[in-house]
PQR file of N, CA, C, O and H, with PARSE charges and radii, in Angstrom:
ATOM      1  N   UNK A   1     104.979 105.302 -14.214 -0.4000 1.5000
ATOM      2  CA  UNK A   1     104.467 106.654 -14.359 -0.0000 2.0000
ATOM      3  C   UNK A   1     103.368 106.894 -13.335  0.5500 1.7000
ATOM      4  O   UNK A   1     102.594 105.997 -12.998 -0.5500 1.4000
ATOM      5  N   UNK A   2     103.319 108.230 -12.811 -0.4000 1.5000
ATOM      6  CA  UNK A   2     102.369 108.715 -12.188 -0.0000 2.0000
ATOM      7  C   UNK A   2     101.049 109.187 -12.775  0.5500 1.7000
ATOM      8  O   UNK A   2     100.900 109.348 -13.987 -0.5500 1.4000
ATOM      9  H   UNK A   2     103.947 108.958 -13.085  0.4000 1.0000
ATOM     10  N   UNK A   3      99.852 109.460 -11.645 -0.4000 1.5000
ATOM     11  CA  UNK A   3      98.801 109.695 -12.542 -0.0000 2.0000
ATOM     12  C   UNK A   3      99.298 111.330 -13.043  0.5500 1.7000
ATOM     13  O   UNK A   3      99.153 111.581 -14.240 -0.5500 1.4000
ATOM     14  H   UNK A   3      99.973 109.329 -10.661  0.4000 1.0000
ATOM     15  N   UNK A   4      99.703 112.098 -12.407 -0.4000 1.5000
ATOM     16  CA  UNK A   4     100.411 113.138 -13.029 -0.0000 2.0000
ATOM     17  C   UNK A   4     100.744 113.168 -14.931  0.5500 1.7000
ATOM     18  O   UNK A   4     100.474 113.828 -15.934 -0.5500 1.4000
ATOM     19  H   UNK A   4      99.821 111.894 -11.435  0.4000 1.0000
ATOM     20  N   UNK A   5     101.649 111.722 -14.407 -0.4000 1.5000
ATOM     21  CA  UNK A   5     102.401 112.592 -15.953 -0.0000 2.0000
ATOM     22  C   UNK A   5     101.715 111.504 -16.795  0.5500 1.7000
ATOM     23  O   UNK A   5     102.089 111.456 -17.967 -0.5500 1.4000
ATOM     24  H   UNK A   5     101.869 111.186 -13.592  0.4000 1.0000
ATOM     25  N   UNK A   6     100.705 110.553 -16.379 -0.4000 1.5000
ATOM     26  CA  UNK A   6      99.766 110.206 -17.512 -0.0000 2.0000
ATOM     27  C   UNK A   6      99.020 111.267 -18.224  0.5500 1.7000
ATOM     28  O   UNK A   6      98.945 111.509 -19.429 -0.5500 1.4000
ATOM     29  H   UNK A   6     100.401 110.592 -15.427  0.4000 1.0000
ATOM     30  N   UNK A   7      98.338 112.003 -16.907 -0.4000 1.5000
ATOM     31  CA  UNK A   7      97.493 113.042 -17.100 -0.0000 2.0000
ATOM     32  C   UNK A   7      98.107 114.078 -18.567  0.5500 1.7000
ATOM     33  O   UNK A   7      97.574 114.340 -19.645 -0.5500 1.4000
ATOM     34  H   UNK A   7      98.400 111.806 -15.928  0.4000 1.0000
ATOM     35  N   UNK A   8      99.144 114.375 -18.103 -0.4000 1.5000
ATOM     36  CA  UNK A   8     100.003 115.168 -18.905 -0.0000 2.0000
ATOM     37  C   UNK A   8     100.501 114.713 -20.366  0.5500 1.7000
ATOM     38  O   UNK A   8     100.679 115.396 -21.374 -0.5500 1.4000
ATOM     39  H   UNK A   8      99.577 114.162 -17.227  0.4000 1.0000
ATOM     40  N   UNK A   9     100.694 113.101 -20.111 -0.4000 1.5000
ATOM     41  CA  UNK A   9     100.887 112.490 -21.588 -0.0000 2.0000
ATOM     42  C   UNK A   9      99.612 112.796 -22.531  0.5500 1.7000
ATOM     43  O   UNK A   9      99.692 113.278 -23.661 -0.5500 1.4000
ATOM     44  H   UNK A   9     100.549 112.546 -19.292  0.4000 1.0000
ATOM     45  N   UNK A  10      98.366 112.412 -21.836 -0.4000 1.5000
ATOM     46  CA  UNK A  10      97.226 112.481 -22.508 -0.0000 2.0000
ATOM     47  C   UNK A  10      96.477 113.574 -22.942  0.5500 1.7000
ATOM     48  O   UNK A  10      95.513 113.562 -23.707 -0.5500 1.4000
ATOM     49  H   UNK A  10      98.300 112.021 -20.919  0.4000 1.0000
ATOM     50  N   UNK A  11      97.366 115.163 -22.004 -0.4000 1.5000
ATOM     51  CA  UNK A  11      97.058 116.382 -22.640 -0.0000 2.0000
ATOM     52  C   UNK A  11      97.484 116.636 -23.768  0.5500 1.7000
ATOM     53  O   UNK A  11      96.949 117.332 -24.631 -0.5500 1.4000
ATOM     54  H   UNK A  11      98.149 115.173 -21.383  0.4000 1.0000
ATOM     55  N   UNK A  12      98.604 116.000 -23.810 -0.4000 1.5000
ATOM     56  CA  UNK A  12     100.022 116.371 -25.069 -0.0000 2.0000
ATOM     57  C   UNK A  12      99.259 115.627 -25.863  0.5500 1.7000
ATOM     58  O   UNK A  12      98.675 116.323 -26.694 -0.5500 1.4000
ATOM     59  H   UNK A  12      99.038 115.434 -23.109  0.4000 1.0000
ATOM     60  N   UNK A  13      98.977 114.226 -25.957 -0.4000 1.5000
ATOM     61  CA  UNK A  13      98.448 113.879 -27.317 -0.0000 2.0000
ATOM     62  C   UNK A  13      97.351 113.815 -27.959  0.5500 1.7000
ATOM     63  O   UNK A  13      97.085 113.249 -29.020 -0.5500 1.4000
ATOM     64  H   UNK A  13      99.451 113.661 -25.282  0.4000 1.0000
ATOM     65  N   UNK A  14      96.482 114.659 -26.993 -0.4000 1.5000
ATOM     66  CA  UNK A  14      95.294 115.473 -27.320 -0.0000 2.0000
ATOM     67  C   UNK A  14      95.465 116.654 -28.124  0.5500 1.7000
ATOM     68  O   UNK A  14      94.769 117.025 -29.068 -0.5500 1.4000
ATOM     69  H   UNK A  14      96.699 115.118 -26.131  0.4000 1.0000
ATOM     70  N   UNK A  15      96.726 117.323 -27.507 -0.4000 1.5000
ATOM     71  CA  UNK A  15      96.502 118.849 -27.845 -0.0000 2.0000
ATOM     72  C   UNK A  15      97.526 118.507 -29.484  0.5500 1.7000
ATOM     73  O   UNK A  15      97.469 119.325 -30.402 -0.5500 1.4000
ATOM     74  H   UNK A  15      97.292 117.022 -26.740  0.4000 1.0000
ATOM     75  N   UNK A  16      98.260 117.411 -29.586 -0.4000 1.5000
ATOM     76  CA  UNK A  16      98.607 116.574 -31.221 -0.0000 2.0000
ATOM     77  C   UNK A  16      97.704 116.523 -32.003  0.5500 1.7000
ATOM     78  O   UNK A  16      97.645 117.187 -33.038 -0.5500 1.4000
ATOM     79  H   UNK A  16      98.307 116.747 -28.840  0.4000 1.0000
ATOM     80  N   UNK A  17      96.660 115.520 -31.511 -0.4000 1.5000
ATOM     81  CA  UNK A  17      95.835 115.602 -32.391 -0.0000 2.0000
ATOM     82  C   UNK A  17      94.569 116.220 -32.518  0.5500 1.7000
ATOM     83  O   UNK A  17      93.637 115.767 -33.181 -0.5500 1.4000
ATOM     84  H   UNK A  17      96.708 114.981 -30.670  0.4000 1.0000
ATOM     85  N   UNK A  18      94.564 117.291 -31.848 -0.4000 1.5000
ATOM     86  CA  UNK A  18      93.936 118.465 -32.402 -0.0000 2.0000
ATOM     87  C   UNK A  18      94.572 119.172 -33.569  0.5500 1.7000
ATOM     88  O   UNK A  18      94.007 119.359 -34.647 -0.5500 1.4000
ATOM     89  H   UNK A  18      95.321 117.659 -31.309  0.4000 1.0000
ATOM     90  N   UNK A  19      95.711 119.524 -33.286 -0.4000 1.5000
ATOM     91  CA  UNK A  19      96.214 120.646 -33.972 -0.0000 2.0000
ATOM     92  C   UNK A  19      96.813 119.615 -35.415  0.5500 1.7000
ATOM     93  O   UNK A  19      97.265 120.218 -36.388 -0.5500 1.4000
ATOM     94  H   UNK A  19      96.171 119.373 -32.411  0.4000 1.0000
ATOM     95  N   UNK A  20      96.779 118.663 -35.419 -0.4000 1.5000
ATOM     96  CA  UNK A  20      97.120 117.518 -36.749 -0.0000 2.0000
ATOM     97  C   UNK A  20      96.393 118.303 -38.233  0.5500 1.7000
ATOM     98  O   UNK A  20      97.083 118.958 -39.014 -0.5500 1.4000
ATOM     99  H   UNK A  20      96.412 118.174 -34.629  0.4000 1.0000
ATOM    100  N   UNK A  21      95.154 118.119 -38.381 -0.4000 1.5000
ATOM    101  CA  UNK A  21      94.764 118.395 -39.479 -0.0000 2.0000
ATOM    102  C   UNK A  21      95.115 119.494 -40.001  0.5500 1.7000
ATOM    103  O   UNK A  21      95.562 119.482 -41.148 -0.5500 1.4000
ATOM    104  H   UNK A  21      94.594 117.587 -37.746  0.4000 1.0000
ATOM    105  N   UNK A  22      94.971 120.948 -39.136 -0.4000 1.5000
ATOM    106  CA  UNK A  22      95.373 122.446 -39.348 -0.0000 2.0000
ATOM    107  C   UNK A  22      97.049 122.214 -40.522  0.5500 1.7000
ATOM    108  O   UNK A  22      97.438 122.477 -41.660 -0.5500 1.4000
ATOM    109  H   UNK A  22      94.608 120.958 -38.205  0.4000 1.0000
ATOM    110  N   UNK A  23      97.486 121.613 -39.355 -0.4000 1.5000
ATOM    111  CA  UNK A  23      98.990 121.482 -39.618 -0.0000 2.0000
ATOM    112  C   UNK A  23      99.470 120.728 -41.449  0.5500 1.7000
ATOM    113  O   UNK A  23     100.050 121.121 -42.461 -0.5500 1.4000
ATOM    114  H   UNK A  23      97.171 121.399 -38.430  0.4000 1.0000
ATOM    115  N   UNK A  24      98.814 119.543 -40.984 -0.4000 1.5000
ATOM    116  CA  UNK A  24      98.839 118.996 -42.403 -0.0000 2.0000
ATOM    117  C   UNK A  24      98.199 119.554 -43.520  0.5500 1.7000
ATOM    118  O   UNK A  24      98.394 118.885 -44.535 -0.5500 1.4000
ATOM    119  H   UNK A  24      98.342 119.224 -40.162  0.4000 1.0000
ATOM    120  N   UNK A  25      97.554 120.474 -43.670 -0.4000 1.5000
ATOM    121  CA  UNK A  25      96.669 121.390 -44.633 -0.0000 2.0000
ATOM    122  C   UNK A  25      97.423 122.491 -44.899  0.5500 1.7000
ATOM    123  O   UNK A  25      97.683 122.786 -46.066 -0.5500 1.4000
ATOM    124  H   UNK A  25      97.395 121.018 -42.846  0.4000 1.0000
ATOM    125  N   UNK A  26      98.012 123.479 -43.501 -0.4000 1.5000
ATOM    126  CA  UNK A  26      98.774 124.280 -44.219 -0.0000 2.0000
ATOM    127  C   UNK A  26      99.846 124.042 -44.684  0.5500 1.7000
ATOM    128  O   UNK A  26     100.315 124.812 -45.522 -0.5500 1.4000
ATOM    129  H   UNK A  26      97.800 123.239 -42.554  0.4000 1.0000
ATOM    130  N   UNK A  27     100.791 122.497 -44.124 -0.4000 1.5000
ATOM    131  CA  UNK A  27     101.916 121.973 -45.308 -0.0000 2.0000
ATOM    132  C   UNK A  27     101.704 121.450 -46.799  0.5500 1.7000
ATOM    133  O   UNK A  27     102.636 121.437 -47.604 -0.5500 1.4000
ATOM    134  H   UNK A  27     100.410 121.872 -43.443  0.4000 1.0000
ATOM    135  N   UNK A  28     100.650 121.097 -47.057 -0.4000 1.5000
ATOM    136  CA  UNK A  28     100.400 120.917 -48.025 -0.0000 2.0000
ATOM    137  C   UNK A  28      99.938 122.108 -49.242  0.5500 1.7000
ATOM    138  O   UNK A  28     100.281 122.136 -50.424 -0.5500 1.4000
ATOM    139  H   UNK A  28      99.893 121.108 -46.403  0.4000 1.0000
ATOM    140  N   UNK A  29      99.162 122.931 -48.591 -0.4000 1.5000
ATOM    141  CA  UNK A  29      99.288 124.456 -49.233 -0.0000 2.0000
ATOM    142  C   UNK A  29     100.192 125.178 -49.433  0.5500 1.7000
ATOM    143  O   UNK A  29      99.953 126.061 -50.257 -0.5500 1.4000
ATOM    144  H   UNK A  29      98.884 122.909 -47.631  0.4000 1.0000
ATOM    145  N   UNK A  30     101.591 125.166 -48.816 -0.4000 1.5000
ATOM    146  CA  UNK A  30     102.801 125.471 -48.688 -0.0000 2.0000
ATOM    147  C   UNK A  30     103.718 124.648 -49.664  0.5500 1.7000
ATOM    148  O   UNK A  30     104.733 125.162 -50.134 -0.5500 1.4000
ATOM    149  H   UNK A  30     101.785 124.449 -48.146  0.4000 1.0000
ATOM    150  N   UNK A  31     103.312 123.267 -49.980 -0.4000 1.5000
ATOM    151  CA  UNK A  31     104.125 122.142 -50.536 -0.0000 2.0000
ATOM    152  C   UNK A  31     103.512 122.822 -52.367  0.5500 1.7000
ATOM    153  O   UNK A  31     104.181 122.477 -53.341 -0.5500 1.4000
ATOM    154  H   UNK A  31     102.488 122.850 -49.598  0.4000 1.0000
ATOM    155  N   UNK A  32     102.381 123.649 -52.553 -0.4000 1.5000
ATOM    156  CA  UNK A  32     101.537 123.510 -53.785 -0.0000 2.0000
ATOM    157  C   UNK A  32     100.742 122.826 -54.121  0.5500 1.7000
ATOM    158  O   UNK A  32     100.441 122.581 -55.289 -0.5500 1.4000
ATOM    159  H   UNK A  32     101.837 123.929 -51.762  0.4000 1.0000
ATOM    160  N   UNK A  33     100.178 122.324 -52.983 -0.4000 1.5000
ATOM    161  CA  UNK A  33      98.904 121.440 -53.397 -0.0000 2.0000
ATOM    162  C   UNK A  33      97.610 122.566 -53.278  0.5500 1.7000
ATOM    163  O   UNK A  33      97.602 123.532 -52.516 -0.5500 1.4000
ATOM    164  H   UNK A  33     100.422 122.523 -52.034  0.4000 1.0000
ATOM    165  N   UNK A  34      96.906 122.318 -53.896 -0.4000 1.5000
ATOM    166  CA  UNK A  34      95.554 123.033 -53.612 -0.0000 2.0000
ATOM    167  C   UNK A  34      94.132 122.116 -52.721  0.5500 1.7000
ATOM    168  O   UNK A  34      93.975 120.902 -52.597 -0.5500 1.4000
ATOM    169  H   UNK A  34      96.912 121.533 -54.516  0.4000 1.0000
ATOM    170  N   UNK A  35      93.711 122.679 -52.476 -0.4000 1.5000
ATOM    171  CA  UNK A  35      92.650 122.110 -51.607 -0.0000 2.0000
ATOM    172  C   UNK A  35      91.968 121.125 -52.185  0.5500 1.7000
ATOM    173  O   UNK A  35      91.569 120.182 -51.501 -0.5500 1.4000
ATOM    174  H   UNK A  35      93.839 123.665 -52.577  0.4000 1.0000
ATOM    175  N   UNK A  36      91.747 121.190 -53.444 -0.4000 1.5000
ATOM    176  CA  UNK A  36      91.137 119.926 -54.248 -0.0000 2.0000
ATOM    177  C   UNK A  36      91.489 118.889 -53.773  0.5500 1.7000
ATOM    178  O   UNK A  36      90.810 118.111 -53.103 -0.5500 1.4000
ATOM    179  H   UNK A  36      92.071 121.955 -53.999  0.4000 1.0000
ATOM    180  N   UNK A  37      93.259 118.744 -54.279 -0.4000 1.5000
ATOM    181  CA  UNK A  37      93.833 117.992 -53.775 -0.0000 2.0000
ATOM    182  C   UNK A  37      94.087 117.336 -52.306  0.5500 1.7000
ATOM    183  O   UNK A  37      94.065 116.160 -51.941 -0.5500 1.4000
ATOM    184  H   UNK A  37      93.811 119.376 -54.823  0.4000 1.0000
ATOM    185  N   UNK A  38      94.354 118.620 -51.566 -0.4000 1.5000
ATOM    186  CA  UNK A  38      94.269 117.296 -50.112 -0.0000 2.0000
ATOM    187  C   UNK A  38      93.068 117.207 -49.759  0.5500 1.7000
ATOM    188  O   UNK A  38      93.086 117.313 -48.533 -0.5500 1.4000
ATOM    189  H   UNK A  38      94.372 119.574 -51.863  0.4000 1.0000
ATOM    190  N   UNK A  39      91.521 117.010 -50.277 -0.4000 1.5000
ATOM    191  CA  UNK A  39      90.136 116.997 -50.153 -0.0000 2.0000
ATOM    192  C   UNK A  39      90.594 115.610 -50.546  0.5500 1.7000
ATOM    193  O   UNK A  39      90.900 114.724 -49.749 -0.5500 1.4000
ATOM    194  H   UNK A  39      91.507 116.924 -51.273  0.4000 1.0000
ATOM    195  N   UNK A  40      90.608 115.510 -52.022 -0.4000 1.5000
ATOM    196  CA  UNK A  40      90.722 114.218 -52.555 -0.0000 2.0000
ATOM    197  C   UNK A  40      91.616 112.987 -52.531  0.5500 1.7000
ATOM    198  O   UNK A  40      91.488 111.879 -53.050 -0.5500 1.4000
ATOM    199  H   UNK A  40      90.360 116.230 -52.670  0.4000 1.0000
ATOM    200  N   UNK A  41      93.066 113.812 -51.359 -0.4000 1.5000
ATOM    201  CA  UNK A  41      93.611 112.835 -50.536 -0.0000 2.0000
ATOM    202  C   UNK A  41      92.973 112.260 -49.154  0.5500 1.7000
ATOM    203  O   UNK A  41      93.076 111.069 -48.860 -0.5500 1.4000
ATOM    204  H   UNK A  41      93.170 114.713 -50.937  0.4000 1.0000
ATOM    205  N   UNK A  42      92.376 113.108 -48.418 -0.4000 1.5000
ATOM    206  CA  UNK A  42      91.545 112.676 -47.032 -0.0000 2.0000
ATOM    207  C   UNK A  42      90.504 111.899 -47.480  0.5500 1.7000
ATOM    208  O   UNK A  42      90.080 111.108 -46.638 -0.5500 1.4000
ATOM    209  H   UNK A  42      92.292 114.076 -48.657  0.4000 1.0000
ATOM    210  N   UNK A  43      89.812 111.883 -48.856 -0.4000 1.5000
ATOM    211  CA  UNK A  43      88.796 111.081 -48.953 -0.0000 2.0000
ATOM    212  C   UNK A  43      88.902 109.715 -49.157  0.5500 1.7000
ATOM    213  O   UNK A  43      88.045 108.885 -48.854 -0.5500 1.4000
ATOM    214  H   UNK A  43      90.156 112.526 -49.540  0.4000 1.0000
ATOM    215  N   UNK A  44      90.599 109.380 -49.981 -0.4000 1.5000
ATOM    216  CA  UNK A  44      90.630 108.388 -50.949 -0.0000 2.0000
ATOM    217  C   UNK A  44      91.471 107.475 -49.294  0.5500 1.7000
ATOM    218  O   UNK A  44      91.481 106.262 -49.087 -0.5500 1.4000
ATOM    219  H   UNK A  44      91.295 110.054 -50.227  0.4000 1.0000
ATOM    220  N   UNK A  45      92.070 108.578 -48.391 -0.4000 1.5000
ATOM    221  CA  UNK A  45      92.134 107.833 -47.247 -0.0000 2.0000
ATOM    222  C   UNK A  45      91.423 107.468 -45.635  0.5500 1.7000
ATOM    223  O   UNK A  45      91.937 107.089 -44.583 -0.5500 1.4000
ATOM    224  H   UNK A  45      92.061 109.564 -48.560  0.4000 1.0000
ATOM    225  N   UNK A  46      89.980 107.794 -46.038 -0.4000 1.5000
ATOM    226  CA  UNK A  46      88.738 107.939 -45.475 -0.0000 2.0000
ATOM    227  C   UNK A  46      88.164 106.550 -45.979  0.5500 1.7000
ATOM    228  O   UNK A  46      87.742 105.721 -45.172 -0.5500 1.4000
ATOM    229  H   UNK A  46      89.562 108.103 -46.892  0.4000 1.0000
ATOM    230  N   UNK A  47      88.164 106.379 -47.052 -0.4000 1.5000
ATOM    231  CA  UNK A  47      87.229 105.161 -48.042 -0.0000 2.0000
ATOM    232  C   UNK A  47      88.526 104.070 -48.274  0.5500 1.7000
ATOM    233  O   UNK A  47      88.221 103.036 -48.869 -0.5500 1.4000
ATOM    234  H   UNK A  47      88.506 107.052 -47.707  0.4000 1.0000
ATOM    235  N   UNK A  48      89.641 104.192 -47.941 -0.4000 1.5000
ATOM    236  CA  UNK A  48      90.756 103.058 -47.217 -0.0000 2.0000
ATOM    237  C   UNK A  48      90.225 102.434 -45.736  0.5500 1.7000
ATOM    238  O   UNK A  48      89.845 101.288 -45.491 -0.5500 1.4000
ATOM    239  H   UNK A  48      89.888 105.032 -47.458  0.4000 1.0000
ATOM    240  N   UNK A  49      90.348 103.718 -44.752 -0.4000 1.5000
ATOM    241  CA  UNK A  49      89.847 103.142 -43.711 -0.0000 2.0000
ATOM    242  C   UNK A  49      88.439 102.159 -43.841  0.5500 1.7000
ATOM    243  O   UNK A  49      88.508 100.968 -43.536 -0.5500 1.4000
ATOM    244  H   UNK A  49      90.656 104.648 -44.951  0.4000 1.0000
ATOM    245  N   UNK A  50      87.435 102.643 -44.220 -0.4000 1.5000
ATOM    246  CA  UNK A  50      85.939 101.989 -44.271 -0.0000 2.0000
ATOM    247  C   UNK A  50      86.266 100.861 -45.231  0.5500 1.7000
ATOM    248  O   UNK A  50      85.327 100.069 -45.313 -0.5500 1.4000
ATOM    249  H   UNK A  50      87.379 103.610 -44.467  0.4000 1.0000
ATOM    250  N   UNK A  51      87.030 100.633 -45.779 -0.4000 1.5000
ATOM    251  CA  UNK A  51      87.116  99.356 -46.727 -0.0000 2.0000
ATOM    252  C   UNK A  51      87.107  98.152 -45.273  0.5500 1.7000
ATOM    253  O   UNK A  51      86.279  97.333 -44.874 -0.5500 1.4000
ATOM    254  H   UNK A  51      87.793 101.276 -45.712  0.4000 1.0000
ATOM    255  N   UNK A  52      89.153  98.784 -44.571 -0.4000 1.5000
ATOM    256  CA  UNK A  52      89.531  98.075 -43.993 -0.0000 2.0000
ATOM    257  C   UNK A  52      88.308  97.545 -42.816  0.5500 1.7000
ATOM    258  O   UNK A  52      88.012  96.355 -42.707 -0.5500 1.4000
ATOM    259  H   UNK A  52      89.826  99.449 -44.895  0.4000 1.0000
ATOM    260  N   UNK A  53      87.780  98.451 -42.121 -0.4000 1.5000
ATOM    261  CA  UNK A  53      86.696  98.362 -41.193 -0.0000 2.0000
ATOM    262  C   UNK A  53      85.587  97.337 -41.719  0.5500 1.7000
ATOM    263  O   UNK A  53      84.834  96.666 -41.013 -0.5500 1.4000
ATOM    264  H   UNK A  53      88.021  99.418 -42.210  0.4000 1.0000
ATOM    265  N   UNK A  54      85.630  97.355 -42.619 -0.4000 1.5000
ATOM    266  CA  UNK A  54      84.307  96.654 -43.332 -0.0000 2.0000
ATOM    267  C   UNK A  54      85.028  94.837 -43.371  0.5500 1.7000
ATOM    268  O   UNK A  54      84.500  93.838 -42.884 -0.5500 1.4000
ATOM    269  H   UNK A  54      86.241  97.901 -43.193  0.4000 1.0000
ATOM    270  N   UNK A  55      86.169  94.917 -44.014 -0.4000 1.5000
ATOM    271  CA  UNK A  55      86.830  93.598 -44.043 -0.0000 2.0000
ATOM    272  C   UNK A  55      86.696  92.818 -42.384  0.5500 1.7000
ATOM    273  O   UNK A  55      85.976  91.843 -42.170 -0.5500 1.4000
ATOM    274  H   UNK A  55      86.598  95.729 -44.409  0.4000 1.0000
ATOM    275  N   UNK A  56      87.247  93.254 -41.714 -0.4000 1.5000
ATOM    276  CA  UNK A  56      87.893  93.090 -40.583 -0.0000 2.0000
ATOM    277  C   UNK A  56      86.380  92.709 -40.266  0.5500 1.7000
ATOM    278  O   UNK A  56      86.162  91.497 -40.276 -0.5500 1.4000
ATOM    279  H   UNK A  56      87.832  94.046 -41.889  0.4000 1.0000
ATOM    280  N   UNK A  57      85.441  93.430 -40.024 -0.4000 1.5000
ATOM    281  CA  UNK A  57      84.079  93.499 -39.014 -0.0000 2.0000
ATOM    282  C   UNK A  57      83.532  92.607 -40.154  0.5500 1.7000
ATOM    283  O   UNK A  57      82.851  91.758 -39.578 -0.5500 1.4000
ATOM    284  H   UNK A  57      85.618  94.414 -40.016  0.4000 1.0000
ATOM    285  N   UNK A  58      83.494  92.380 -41.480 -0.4000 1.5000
ATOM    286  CA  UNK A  58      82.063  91.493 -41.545 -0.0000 2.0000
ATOM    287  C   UNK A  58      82.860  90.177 -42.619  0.5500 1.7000
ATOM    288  O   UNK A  58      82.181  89.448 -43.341 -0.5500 1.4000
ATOM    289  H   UNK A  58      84.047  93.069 -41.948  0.4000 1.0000
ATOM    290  N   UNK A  59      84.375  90.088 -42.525 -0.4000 1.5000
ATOM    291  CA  UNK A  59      85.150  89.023 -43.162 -0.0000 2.0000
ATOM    292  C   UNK A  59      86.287  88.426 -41.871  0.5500 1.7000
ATOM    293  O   UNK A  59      86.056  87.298 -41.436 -0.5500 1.4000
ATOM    294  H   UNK A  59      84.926  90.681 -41.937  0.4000 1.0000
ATOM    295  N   UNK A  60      87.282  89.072 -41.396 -0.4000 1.5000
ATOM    296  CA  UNK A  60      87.925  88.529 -40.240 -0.0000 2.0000
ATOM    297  C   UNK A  60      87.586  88.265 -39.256  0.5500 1.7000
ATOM    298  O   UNK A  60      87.852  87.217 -38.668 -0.5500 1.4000
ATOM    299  H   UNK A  60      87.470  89.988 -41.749  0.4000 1.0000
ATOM    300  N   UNK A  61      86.970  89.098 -38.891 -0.4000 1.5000
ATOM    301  CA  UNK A  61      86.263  88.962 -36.952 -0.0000 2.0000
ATOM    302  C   UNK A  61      85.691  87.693 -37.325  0.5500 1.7000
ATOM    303  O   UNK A  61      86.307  86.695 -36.950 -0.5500 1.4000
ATOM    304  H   UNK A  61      86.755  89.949 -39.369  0.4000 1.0000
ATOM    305  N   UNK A  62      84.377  87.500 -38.153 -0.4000 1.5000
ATOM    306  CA  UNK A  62      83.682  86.328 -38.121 -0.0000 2.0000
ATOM    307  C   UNK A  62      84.188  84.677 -38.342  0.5500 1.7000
ATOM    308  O   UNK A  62      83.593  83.658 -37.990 -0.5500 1.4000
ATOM    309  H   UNK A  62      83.877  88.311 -38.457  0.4000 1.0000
ATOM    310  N   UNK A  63      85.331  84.793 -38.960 -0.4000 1.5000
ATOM    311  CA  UNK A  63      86.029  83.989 -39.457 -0.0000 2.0000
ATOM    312  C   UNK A  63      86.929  83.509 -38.373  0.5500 1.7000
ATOM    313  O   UNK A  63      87.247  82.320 -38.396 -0.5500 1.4000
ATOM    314  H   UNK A  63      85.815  85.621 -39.245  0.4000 1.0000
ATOM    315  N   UNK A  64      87.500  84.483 -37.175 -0.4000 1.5000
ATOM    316  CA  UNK A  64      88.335  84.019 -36.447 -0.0000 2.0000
ATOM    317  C   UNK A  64      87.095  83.550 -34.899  0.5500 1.7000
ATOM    318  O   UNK A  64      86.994  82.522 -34.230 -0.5500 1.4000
ATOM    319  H   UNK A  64      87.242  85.449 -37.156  0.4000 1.0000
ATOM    320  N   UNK A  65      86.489  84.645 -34.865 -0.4000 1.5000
ATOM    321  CA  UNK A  65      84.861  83.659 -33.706 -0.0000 2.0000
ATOM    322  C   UNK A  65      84.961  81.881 -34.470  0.5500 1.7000
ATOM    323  O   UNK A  65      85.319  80.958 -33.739 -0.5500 1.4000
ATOM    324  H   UNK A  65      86.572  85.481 -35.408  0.4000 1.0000
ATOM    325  N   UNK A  66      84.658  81.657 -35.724 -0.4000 1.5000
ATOM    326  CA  UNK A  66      84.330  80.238 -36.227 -0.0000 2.0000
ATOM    327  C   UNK A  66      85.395  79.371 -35.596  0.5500 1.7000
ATOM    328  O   UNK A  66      85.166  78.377 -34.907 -0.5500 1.4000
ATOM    329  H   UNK A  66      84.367  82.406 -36.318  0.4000 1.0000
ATOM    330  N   UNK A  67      86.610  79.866 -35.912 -0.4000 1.5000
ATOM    331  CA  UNK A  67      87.820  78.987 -36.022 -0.0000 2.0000
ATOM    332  C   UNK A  67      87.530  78.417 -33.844  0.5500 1.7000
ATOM    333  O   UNK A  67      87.263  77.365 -33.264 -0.5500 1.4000
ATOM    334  H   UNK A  67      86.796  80.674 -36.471  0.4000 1.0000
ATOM    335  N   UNK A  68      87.777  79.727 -33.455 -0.4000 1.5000
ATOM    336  CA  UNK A  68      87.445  79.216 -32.079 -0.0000 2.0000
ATOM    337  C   UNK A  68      86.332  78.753 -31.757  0.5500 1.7000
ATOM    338  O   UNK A  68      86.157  78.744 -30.539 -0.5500 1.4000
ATOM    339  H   UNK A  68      87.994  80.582 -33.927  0.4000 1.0000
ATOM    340  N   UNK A  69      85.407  78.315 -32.434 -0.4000 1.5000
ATOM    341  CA  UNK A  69      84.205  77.567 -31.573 -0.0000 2.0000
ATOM    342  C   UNK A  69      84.490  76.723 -31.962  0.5500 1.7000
ATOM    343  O   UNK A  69      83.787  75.976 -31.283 -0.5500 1.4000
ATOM    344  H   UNK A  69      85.549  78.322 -33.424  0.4000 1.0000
ATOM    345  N   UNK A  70      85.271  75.799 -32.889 -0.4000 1.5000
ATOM    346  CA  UNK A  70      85.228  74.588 -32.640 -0.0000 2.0000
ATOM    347  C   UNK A  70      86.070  73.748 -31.978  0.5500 1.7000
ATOM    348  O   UNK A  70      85.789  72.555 -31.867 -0.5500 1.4000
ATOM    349  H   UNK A  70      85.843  76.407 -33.441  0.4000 1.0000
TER
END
């Protein structure tokens, strides 16, 4: 690939995930969910991520540094 159509890949999946959340909110308002609800879905998969982040950074990372220093 050229720097062209990198350039261009990286507009496209910019201008994705911009328009992501809009999108998923009004399908879900459309599906009958109410806002409560996908509030209390983005959160419960907000506090997934920070679990995982938390494991990884202060249980795996450290654990796999050990294994290689010795």
């Amino acid at each position: 690939m050229g720097k062209e159509e990198d350039l261009a890949t990286a507009a496209a999946a910019a201008g994705v995930a911009k328009s992501a959340p809009p999108v998923v909110v009004s399908g879900m308002t459309l599906a009958g969910y109410s806002l409560n609800d996908w509030v209390l879905a983005a959160t419960l998969m907000w506090i997934a991520v920070q679990m995982g982040w938390f494991i990884w950074s202060n249980i795996i990372k450290p654990r796999r540094q050990q294994g290689g220093a010795e």
